[in-house]
C-alpha positions in Angstrom: 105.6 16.3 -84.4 102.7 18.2 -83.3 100.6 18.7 -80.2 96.9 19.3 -79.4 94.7 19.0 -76.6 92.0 17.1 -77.0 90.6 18.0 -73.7 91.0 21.2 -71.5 90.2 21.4 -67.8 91.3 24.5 -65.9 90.4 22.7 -62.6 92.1 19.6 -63.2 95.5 19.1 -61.9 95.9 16.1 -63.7 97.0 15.6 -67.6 97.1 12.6 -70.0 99.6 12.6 -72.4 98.3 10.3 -75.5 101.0 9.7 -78.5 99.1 8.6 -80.9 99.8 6.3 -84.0 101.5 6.4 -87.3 98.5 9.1 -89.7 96.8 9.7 -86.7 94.6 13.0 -86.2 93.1 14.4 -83.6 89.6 14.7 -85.1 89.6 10.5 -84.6 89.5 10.8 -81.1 86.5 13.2 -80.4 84.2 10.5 -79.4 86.2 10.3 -76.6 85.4 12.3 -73.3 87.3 13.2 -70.4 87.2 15.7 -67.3 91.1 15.8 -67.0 93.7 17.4 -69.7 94.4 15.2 -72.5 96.8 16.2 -74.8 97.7 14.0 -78.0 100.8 14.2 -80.0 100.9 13.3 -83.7 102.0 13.5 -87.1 105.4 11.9 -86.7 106.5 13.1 -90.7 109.1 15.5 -88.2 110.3 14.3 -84.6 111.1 17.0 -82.5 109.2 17.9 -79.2 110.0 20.6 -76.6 107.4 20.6 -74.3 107.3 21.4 -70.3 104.7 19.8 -68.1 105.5 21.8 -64.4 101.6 22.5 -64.0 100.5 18.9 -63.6 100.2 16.8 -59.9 99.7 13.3 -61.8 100.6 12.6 -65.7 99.7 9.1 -67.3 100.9 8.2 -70.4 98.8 6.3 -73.5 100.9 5.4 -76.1 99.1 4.0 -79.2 100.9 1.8 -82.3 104.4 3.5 -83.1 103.3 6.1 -80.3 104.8 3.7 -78.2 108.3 4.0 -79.7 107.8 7.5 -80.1 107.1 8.0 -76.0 110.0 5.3 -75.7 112.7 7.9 -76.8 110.9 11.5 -76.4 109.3 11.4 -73.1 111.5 9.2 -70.8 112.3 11.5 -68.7 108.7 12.8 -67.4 107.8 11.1 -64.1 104.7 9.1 -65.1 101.8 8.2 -62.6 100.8 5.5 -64.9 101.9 4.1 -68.8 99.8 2.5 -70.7 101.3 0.7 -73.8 98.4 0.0 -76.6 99.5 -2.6 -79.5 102.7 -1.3 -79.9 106.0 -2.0 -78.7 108.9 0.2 -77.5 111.1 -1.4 -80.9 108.2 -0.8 -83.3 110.7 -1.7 -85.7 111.9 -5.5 -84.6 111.8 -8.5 -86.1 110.8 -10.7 -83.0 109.8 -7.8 -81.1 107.9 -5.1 -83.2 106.9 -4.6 -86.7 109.5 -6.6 -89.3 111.8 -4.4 -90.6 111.3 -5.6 -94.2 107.4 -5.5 -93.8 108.0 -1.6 -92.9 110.3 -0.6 -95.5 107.5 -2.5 -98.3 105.1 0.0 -97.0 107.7 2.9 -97.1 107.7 2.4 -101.0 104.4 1.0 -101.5 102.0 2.6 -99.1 98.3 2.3 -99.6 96.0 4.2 -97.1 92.9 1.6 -98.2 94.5 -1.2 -96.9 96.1 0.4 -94.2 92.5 1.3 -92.9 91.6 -2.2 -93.2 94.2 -3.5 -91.2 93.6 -0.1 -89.0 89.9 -0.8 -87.9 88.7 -4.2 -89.4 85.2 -4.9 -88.4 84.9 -1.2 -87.4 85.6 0.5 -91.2 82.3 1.9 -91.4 82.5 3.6 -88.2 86.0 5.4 -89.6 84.3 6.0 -92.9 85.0 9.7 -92.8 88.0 10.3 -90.5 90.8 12.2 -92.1 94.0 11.3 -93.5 96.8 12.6 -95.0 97.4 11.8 -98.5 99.7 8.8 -99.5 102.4 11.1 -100.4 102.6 12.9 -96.5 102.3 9.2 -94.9 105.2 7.7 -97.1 107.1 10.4 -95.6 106.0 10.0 -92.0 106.9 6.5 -92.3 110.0 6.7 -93.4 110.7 9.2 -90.7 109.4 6.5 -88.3 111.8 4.2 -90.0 114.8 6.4 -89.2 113.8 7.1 -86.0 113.4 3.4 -84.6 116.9 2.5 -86.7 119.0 5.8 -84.5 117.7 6.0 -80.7 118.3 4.0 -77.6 114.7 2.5 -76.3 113.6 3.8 -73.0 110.6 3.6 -70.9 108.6 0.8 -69.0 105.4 0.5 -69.1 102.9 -1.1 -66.6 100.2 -1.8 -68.7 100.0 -3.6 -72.2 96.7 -3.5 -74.2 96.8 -5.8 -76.7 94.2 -6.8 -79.5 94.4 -10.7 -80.2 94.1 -10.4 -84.0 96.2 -7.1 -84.5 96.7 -6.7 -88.0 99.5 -3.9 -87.8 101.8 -4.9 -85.3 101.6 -8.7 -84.6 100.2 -9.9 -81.4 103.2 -12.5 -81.0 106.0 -9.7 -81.2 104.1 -7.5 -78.5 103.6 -10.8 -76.7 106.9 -11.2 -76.6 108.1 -7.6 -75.5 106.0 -6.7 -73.4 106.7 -10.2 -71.4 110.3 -9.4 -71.6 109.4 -6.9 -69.8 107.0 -8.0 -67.1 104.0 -5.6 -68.0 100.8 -6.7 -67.1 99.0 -7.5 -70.6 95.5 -7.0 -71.1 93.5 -8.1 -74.3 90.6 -7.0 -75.8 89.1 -8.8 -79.3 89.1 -5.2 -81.2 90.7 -4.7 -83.9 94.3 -2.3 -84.1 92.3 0.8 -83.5 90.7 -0.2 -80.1 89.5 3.3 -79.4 85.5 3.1 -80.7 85.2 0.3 -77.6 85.8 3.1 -75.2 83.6 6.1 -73.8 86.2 8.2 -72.1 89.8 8.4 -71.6 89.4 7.5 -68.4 87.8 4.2 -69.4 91.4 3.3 -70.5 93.3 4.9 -67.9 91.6 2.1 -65.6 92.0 -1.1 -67.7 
């Protein structure tokens, strides 16, 4: 996968890690500000991570859409102030409590970027209307790397926060309804769609749902 900071503040002691969602890119979250370190991992089309975080008094964790999976099994060990789950689930690949598995393997084979942006931002399309993606091609491989990823590692992690969207279009509301209260995580909801991110101003807004 790969890393970059979104945010860099020498005199900040503090860092959020985001992992974002499946064809995410940094260039989505700009509109986002923050005075603390934020540093987002993505592209999930290879899952390997070696990174060290000894610089850092207080680290909170946002984990977006198969993000959440992903921080489930790569970043368990790192002592987190705070982790915030956003409509995801620690499975991502469930049929009760994630994304159904044979839902996951259609889009394998039959991926199409146009309607995954509809399901990815609903009423807010126009404001993603020039956001990068990959091309089909890249994303067919990134999910099927997801695939084998949620089908070969133990799930760790709990989280104390769940944000969900009501009508979530990508992972259904029900299955992270029903993880996350397996869990006892405090769920929060908010009517936006999948991609909640345009109803925030900084990443500090979400730190403090």
């Amino acid at each position: 996968m790969k890393t970059y900071f979104l945010h860099k503040n020498s005199q900040s002691k503090n860092l959020i890690i985001f992992t974002s969602g499946f064809a995410s890119h940094y260039s989505h979250f700009c509109h986002l500000k923050s005075k603390e370190n934020v540093l987002m991992l993505y592209d999930y089309s290879e899952l390997d991570l070696n990174l060290e975080f000894k610089d850092f008094d207080e680290i909170t964790l946002i984990a977006f859409s198969m993000g959440v999976c992903v921080s489930a099994r790569f970043l368990k060990h790192i002592n987190f102030t705070q982790k915030i789950a956003i409509n995801g689930t620690n499975y991502g690949i469930d049929d009760d409590l994630g994304i159904k598995k044979e839902l996951f393997l259609k889009q394998c084979k039959d991926f199409s970027l146009v309607g995954f942006k509809k399901a990815l931002f609903a009423k807010n399309l126009d404001k993603a209307k020039n956001f990068y993606f990959n091309d089909e091609d890249y994303l067919k491989n990134e999910l099927t790397s997801l695939y084998n990823l949620c089908n070969k590692q133990a799930i760790g992690l709990k989280f104390d926060k769940a944000l969900l969207s009501k009508k979530d279009l990508v992972f259904s509301t029900k299955a992270s309804e029903n993880f996350f209260n397996k869990e006892n995580t405090k769920i929060i909801y908010t009517k936006e769609p999948h991609f909640v991110f345009f109803a925030f101003e900084t990443w500090e807004d979400i730190c403090n749902i």
